[in-house]
C-alpha positions in Angstrom: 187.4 63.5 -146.2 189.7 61.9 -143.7 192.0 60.1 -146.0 192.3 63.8 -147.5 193.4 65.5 -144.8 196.0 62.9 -143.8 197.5 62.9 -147.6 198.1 66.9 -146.7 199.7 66.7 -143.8 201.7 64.2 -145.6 202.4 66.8 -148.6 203.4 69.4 -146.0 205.6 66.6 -144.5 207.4 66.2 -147.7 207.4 70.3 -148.5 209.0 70.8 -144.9 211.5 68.0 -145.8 212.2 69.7 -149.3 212.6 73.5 -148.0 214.8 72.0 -144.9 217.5 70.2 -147.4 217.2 73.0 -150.3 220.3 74.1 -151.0 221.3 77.7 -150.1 222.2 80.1 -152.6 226.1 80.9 -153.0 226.1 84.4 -153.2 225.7 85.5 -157.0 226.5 88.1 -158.9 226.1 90.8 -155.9 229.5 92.1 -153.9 227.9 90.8 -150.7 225.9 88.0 -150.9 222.8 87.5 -149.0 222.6 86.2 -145.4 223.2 82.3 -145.0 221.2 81.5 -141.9 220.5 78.1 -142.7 222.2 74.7 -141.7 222.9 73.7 -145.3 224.2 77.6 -145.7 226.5 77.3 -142.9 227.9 73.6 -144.2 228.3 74.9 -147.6 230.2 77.6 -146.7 232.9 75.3 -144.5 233.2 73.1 -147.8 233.8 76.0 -150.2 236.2 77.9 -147.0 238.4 74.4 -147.2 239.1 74.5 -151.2 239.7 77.9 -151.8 243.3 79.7 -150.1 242.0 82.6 -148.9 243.0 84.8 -145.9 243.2 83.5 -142.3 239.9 85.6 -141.3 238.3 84.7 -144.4 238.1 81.1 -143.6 236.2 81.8 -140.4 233.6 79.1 -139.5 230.1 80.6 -140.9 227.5 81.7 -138.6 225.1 78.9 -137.5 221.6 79.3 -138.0 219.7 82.1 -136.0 223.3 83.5 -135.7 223.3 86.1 -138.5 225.0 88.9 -136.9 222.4 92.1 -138.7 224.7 94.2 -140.5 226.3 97.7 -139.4 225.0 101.0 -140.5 227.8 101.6 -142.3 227.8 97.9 -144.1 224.4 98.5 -145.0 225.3 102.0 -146.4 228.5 100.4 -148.3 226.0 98.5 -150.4 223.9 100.8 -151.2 223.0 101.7 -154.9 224.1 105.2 -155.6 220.4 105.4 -157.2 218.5 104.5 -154.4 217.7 105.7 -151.2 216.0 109.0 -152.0 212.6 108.7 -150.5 210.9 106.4 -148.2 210.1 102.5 -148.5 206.7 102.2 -148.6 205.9 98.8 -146.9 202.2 97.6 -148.0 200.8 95.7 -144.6 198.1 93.9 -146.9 195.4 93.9 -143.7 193.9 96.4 -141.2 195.9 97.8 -138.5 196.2 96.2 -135.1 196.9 92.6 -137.1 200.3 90.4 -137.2 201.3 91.8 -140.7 201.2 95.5 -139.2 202.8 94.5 -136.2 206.0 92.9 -137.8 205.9 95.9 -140.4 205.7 98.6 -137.9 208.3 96.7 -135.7 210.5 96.4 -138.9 210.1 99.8 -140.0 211.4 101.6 -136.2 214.7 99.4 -136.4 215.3 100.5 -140.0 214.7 104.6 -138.8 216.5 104.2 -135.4 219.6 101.9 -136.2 220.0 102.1 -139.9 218.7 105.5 -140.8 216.4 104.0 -144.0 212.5 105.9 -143.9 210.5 102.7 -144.1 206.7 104.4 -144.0 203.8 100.8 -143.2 200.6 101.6 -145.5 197.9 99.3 -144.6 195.9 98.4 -147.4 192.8 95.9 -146.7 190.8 93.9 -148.9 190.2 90.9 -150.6 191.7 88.9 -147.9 195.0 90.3 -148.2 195.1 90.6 -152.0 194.8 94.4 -152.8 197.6 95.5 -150.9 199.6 92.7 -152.4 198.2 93.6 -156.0 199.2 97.5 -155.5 202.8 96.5 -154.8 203.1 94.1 -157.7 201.6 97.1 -159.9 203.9 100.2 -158.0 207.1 102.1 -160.3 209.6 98.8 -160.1 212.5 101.1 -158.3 212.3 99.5 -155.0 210.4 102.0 -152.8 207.6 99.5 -152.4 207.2 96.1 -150.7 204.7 94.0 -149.6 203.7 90.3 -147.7 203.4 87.0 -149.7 202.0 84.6 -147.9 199.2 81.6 -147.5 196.2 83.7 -148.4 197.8 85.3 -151.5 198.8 82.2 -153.0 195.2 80.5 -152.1 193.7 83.2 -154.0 195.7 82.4 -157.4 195.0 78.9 -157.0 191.5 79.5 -156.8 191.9 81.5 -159.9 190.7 84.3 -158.3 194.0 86.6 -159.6 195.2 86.6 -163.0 198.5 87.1 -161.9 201.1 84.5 -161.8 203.1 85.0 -158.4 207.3 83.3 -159.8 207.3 85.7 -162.7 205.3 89.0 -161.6 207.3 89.4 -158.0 210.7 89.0 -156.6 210.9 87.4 -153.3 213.4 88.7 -150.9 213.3 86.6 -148.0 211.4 84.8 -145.3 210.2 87.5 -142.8 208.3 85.2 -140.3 206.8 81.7 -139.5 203.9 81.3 -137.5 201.1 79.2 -136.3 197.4 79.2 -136.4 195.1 78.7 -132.9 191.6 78.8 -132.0 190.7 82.0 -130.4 187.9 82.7 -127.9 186.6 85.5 -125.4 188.3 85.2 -121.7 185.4 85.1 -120.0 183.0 83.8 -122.3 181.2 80.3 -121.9 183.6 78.7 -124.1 187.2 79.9 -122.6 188.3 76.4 -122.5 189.0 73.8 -124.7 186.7 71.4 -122.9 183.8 74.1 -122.4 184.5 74.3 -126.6 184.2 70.6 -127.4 180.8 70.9 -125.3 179.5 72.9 -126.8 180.0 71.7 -130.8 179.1 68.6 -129.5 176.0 68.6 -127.2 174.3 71.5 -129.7 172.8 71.7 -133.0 174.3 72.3 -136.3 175.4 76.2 -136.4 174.8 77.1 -132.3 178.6 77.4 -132.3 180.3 79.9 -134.4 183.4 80.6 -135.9 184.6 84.0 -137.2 186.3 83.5 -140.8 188.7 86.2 -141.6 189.5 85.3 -145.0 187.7 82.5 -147.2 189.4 79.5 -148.9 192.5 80.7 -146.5 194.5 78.7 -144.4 192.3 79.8 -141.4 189.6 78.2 -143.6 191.0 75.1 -144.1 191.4 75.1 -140.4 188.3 75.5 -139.3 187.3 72.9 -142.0 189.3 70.4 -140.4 188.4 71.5 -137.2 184.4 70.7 -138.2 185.2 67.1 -139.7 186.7 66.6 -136.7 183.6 67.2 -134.7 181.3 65.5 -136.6 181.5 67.6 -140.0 178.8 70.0 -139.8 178.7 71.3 -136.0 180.1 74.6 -136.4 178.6 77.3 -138.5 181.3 80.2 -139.9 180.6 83.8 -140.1 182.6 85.5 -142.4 184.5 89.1 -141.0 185.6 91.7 -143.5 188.7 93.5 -142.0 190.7 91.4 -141.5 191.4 89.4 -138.0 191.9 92.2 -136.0 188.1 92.8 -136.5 187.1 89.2 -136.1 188.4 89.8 -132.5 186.8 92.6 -131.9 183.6 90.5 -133.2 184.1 88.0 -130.5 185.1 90.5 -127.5 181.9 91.9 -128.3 180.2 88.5 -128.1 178.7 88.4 -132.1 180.5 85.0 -132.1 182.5 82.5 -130.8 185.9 82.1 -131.9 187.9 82.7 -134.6 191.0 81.2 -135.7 194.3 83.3 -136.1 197.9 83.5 -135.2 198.9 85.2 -131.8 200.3 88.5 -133.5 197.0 89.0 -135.0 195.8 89.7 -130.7 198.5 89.7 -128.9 197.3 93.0 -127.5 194.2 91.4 -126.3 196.1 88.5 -125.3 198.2 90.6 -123.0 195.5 92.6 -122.0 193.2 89.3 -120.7 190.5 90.0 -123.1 191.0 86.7 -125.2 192.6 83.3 -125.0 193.8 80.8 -127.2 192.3 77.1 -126.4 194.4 75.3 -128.8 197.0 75.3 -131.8 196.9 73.9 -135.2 200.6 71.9 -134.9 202.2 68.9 -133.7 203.6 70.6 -130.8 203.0 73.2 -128.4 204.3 76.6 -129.4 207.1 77.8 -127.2 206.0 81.2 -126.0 202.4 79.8 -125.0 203.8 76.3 -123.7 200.1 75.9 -121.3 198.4 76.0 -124.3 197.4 72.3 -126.2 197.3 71.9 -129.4 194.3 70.4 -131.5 196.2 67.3 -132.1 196.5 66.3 -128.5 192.7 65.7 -128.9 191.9 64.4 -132.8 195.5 62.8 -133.2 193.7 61.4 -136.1 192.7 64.8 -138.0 195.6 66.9 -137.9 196.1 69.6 -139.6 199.0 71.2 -140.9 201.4 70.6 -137.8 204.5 73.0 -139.2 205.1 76.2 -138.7 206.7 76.6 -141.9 203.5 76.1 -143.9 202.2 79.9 -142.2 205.6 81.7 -143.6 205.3 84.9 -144.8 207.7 86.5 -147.6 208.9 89.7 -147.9 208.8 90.8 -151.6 208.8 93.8 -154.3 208.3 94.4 -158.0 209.7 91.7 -160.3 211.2 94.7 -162.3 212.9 95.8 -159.4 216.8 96.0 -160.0 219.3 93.4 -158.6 221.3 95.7 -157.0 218.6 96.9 -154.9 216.8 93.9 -154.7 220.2 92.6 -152.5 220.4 96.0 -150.4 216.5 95.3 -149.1 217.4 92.0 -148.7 220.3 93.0 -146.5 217.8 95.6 -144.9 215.6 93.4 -143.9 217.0 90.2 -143.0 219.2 92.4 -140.4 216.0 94.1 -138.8 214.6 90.6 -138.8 217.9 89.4 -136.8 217.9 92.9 -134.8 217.7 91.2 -131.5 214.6 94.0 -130.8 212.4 92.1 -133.7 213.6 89.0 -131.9 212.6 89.9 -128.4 208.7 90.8 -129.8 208.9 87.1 -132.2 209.6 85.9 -128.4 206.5 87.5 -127.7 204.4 87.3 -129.8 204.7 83.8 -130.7 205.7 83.6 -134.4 209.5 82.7 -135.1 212.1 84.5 -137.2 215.1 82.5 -137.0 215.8 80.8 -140.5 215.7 83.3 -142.7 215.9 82.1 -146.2 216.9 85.1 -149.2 216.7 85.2 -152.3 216.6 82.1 -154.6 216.7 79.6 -151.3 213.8 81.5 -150.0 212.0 81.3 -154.0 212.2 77.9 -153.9 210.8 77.4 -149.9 207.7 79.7 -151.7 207.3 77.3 -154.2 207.3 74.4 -151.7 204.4 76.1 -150.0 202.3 76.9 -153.0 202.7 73.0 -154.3 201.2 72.0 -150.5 198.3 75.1 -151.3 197.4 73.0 -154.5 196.8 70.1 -152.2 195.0 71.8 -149.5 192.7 73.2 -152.3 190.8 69.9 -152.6 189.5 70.8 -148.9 187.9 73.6 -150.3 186.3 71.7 -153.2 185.2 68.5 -151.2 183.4 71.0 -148.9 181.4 72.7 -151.5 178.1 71.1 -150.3 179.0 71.3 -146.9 177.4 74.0 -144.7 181.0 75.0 -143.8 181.3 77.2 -146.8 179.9 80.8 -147.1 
């Protein structure tokens, strides 16, 4: 079990390596190209600015990456299909409110009404760890008016053959909205606030004392707490699964039904703020920059580690495969400039999750793929843990 979850930190090794030296798209067959936010964008676009004899202000150096400077309201307005735009966006947060996927959508949605003037209205639709939402956009009128999250949990799902749905042909992927991290997540004042008072207790009880809320099954927050149990001697912690989503799993442990849970900081940063939980460690190689005090698992089972990039939790925005290419580049444009608006920057600050390379259209495609080749891998967790007690 060991030697597997080395090989998958080295198959997220080589999928980071891959989605860092894909090459960016160079505009196609759209007016206005999407956003190059990228390294490999911006030293592209120096080598294609050298051969060609354009205008003195065209041959500007390109913006480097987390430099994308969002558009105006009247660029935004300049692409805009004459077809579109009549009614609201309905963006599909796949999980309860209170959670990271409401909080970026709602966050998103205010810089779209207050600087662009674009009705963006967040629906949250739970269930099936994240998959009903997700399922509803796929299935909306393909005109645009509806988009949704692709992320870890989605594509889990249609590895485990749990959809009948194949994800490249049945959506369009529009670009990387956010990057985030996973950490272990326990009551403030609860007898296992600490890392050390954690690892006490796992180790000096029986099988099951400590317990881990799951929101989600075969997710990346399974895999996780997986590791997280080999670690420890395999079969020390016992995991409850929580419907709702991991808002509710925090409310399970502020209200002491169980121990921790594992999620990312925008999924409590409200508790967070407010004192009422605490993260005692990350899953990454290194400490995450808004929480710097904070470990990470690694520091303590350097052996065991578990994904270690931030890339492998990125979450895609996307719509309808039948979706036109026109509009498909004007909610690209959308979004990517919320995502840059420095507002959505200041909460990423925050809130601990990054938004800085921005990926669109086929560049981010391909990053999508890179993550779902590293979910096949991380599937074999799942299936050597069968007859572990791990698995509910």
């Amino acid at each position: 079990m060991k030697r597997k979850v080395m090989a998958i930190l080295l198959v997220l090794a080589m999928v980071s390596g891959l989605a860092a030296c894909s090459k960016a798209p160079s505009g196609g067959e759209s007016s206005t190209p999407a956003p190059q936010t990228t390294a490999q964008a911006v030293e592209e676009t120096e080598k294609e600015s050298t051969e060609e004899t354009a205008a003195p202000e065209a041959q500007q150096e390109a913006p480097a990456q987390g430099t994308f400077k969002p558009l105006t309201k009247e660029e935004l307005e300049a692409i805009k299909p004459a077809k579109f735009g009549r009614k609201a966006i309905t963006y599909i947060a796949p999980y309860s409110a209170g959670g990271a996927a409401d909080l970026v959508g709602r966050k998103l949605a205010a810089i779209a009404g207050e600087k662009y003037g674009v009705d963006v209205v967040v629906e949250n639709v739970v269930g099936g760890s994240g998959t009903i939402g997700v399922l509803q956009c796929l299935t909306s009128n393909p005109d645009g008016y509806t988009v949704s999250l692709l992320n870890a949990a989605f594509m889990g799902q249609c590895i485990q053959g749990r959809l009948d749905i194949d994800w490249e042909k049945d959506m369009t992927v529009l670009c990387k909205e956010v990057e985030d991290v996973l950490g272990i997540y326990v009551k403030a004042d609860g007898d296992v606030n600490t890392w050390e008072k954690f690892a006490d207790k796992v180790k000096n009880n029986p099988p099951g004392t400590v317990t881990m809320g799951l929101a989600g099954t075969l997710s990346a927050n399974h895999a996780c707490v997986l590791a997280l149990g080999e670690a420890f001697g395999d079969k020390n912690i016992f995991t409850i699964p929580i419907y709702g989503g991991a808002a509710r799993s925090i409310t399970e442990i502020i209200g002491g039904h169980c121990d921790a849970t594992v999620c990312k900081p925008a999924d409590c940063i409200n508790q967070l703020k407010n004192g009422e939980v605490v993260c005692i460690g990350y899953f990454a190689n290194n400490r995450v920059e808004a929480f710097p005090d904070v470990p990470t698992v690694q520091e303590f089972f350097p052996d065991v580690v578990m994904w270690g990039d931030p890339d492998y939790m990125a979450i895609y925005l996307i719509t309808n495969a039948g979706v036109d290419e026109e509009i498909t580049n004007y909610l690209t444009q959308l979004f990517v400039s919320c995502i840059m608006d420095e507002d959505f920057q200041k909460l990423a600050a925050e809130s601990g999750f990054q938004a800085i390379n921005v990926p669109t259209g086929e560049e981010a495609f391909q990053a999508a793929r890179g993550l779902y080749s590293a979910l096949v891998e991380m599937n074999n967790i799942f299936v050597d843990a069968e007859e572990g007690v791990n698995v509910q």
